[in-house]
N, C-alpha and C positions, 0 to 999 in steps of 0.2 A: 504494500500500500504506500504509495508515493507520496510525501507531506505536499501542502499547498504552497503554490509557486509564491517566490519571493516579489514584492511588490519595488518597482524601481522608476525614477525620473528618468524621463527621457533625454536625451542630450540637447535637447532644446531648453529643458527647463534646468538641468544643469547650468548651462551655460545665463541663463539668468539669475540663478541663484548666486553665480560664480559674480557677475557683475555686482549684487548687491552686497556680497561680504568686499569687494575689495571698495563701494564706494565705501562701507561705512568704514572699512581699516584708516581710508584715508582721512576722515572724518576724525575719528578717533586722535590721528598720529597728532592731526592739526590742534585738536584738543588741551594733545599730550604738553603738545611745545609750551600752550599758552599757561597751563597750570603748572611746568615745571617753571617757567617765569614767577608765577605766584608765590610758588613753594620756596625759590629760593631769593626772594626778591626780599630787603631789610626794611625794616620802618625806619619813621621819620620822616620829616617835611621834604618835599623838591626846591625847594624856596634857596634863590643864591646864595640870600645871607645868615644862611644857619653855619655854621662851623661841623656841626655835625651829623650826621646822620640819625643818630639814637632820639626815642621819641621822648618828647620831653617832659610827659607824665605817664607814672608808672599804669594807667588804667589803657594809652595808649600803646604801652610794650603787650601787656595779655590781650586787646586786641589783634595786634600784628602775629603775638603768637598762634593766637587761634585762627586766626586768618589762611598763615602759611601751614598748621595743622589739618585744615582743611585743606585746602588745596592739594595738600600731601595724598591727604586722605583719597580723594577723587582721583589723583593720580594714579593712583596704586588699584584702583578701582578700574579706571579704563586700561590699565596694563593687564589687567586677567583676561578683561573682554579682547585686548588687541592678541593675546594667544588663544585665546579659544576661537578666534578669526584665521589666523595662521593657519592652525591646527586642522579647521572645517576645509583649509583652502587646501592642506597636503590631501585631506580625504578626498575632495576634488579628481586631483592630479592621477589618485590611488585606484579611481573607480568604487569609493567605499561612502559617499557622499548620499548619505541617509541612512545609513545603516548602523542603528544602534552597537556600541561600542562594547555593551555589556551580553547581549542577547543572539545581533546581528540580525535579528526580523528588523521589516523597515520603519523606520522614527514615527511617519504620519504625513501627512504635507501642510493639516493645521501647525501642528509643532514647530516643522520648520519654515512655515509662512512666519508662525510668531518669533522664532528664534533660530535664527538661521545657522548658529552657530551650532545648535544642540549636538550633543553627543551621543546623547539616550533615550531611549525611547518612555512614553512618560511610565509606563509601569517599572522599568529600571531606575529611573528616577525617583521615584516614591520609595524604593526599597532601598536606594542609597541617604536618600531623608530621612529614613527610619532611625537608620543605623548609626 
């Protein structure tokens, strides 16, 4: 008894899926650049005639910290998303471009409409959320 055939994207729609991950990689990189600016950017005034950089009351140094905290934060947030774009883009290359990583039955096309990057298919999903 023969199991049921493996469900697969056509190369057309491949090829669009491949278009949307690399716009949004680009997206991202562009992101990237602007929030490591943030991140490592100092407080204090622009003003010529400051002497120095540092800000000049202590409630505006824990804004700046939290500022570039955040900033950090986001960054390190679109750095997962920019590998799990990578990652979707070797599967691409692979021929394995929908095919759950845990399972190998195919992810969904809702799924990957909403997340193009998915790995897993969402019942592999939930059981890695479990755990």
């Amino acid at each position: 008894m023969a199991g049921k055939p493996k469900e697969k994207f056509k190369k057309d729609e491949i090829a669009a899926y491949k278009k949307i991950l690399l716009s949004r990689r680009e997206v991202l990189i562009s992101n990237m650049a602007h929030l490591e600016g943030e991140a490592l950017k100092t407080g204090g005034s622009d003003s010529a005639g400051e002497l120095s950089k540092a800000p000049s009351h202590l409630a505006d140094l824990g804004s700046d910290s939290y500022e570039q905290e955040l900033a950090l934060g986001f960054y390190e947030n679109e750095e997962e998303v920019l590998a799990e774009i990578d990652a979707a883009l070797e599967r691409v290359d692979e021929s394995k471009f929908g095919d759950c990583e845990t399972c190998t039955d195919f992810i969904g096309r809702e799924r990957i409409n909403a997340l193009p990057w998915a790995r897993l298919c969402i019942d592999c999903k939930r059981k890695e959320e479990g755990e």
